[in-house]
C-alpha positions as CSV (number, residue, x, y, z in Angstrom):
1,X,-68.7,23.9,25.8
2,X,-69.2,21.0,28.4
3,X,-69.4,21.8,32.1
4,X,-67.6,19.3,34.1
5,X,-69.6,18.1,37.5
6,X,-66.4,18.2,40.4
7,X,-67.7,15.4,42.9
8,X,-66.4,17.4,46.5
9,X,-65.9,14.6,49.3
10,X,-67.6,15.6,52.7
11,X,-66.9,14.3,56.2
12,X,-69.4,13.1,58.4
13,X,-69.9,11.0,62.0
14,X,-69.5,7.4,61.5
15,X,-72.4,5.3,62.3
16,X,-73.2,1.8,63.5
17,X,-73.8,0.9,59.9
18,X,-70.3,2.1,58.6
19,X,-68.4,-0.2,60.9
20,X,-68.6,-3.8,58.5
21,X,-67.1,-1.3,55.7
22,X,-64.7,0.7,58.2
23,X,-62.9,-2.5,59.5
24,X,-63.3,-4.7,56.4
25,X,-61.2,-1.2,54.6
26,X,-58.9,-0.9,57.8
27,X,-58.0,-5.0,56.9
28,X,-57.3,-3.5,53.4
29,X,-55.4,-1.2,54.6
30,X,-52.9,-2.6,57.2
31,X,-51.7,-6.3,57.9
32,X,-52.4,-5.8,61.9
33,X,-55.2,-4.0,61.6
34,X,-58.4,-3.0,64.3
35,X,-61.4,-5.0,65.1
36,X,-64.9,-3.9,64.1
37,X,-64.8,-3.8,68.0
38,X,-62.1,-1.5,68.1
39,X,-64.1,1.2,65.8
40,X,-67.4,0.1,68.0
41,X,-66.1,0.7,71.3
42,X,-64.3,4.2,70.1
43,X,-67.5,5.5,68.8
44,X,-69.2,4.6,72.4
45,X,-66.2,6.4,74.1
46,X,-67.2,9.5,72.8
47,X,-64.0,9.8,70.5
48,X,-64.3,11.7,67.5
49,X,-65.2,9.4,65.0
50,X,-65.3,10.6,61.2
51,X,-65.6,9.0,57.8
52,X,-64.7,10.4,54.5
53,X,-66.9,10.1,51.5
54,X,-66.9,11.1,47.8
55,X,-70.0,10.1,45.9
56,X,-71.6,7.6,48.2
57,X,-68.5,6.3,48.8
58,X,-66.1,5.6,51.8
59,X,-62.7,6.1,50.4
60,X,-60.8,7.4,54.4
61,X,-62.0,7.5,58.1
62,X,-60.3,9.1,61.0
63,X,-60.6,8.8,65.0
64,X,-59.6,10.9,67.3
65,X,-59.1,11.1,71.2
66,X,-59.5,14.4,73.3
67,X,-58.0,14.9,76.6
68,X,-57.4,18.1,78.3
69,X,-55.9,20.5,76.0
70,X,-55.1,17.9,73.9
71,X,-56.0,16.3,71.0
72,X,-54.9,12.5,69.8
73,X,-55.2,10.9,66.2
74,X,-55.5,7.0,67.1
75,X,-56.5,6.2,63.3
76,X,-56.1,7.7,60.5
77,X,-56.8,5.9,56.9
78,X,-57.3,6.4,53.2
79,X,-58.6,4.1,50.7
80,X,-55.5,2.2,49.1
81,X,-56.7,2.9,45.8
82,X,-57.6,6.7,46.6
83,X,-53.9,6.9,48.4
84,X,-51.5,9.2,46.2
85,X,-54.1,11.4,45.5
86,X,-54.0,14.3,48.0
87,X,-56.6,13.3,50.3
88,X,-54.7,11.9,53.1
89,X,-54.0,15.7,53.4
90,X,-57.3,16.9,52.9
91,X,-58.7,14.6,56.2
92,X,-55.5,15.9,57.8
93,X,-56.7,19.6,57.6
94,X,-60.1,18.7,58.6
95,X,-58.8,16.8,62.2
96,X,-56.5,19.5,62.8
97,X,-59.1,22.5,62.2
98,X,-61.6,19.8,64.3
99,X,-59.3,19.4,67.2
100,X,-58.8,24.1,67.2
101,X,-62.6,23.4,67.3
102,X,-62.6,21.0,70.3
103,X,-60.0,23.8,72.3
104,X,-57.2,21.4,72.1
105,X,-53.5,23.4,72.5
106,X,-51.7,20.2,70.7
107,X,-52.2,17.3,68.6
108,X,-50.3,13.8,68.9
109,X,-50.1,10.8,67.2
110,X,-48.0,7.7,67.1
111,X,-46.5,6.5,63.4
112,X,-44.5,3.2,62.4
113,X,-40.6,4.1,61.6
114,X,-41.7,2.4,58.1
115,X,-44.8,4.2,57.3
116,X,-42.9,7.1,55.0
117,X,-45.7,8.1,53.2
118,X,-47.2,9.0,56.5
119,X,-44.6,10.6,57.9
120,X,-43.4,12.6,55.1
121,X,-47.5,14.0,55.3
122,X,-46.6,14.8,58.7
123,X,-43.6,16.4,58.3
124,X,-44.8,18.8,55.6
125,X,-48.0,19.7,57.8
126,X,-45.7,20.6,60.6
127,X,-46.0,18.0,63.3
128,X,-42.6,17.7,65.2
129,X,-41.0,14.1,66.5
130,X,-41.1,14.3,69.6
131,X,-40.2,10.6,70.9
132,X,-40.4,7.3,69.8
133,X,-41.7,4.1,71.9
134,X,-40.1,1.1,71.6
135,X,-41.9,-1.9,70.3
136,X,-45.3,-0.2,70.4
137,X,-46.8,-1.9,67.2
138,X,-47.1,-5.4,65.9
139,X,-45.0,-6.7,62.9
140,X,-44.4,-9.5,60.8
141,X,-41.1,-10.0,63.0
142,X,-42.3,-9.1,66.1
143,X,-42.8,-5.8,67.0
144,X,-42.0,-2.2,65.6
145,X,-41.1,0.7,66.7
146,X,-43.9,4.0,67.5
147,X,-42.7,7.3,66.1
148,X,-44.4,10.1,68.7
149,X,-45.3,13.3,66.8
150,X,-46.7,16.5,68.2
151,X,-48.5,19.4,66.2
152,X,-49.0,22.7,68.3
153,X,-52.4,24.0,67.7
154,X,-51.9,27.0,69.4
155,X,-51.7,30.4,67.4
156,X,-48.7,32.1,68.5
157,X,-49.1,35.7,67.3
């Protein structure tokens, strides 16, 4: 009988030396898409700046915003060819149980109208719409709407 070797992805800070790979996958990823400045300049703000990896490699990365009592997902992205494959969800568990870490009450994030893989993630993890902002992101024909969602963090037992 063969034993089977089950590569387990782990999260870790990004670095300096990620960003080249981290905006060259965010290009991949989205046709308006953030500057390697974007990712530099979060990382120096303090945000909460995490990348994904299984075996060496960086298949998702995440950043995250906290305010008082509150938590806000500015980035959130998986590999195109490792989307479809539950770890989307996986990253999604991690920010969440990071943000209860960081004592935030609530977790927000803005989503395009079209992104329904995204949303339908959200949905199924609980996040409520909450409001949507009117030609928040860039499109091919101008501009696209912002879907506002809101997670409560807060154990109400």
């Amino acid at each position: 009988m063969s034993t089977v070797l089950q590569i387990q992805p782990i999260v870790r800070p990004m670095t300096e030396a990620d960003l080249p790979e981290i905006a060259a996958l965010d290009a991949q990823s989205y046709p308006f898409p953030w500057t390697l400045g974007n990712f530099a300049d979060s990382m120096h703000s303090g945000y909460r700046c995490c990348v994904y990896e299984l075996d060496n490699e960086i298949i998702g990365y995440a950043v995250m915003m906290l305010a008082v009592g509150e938590a806000h997902l500015l980035n959130i992205t998986i590999a195109p060819d490792r989307q479809g494959q539950g770890w989307g969800r996986v990253l999604m568990h991690y920010i969440i149980g990071r943000a209860r870490q960081d004592r935030a009450e609530s977790l927000w994030l803005e989503v395009r109208p079209s992104n329904s893989v995204a949303r339908r993630l959200y949905d199924t993890m609980g996040f409520d719409c909450v409001s949507v902002r009117k030609d928040y992101y860039p499109a091919v024909d101008g501009r696209e709407d912002a879907v506002i969602m809101r997670l409560d963090l807060i154990d109400h037992a």
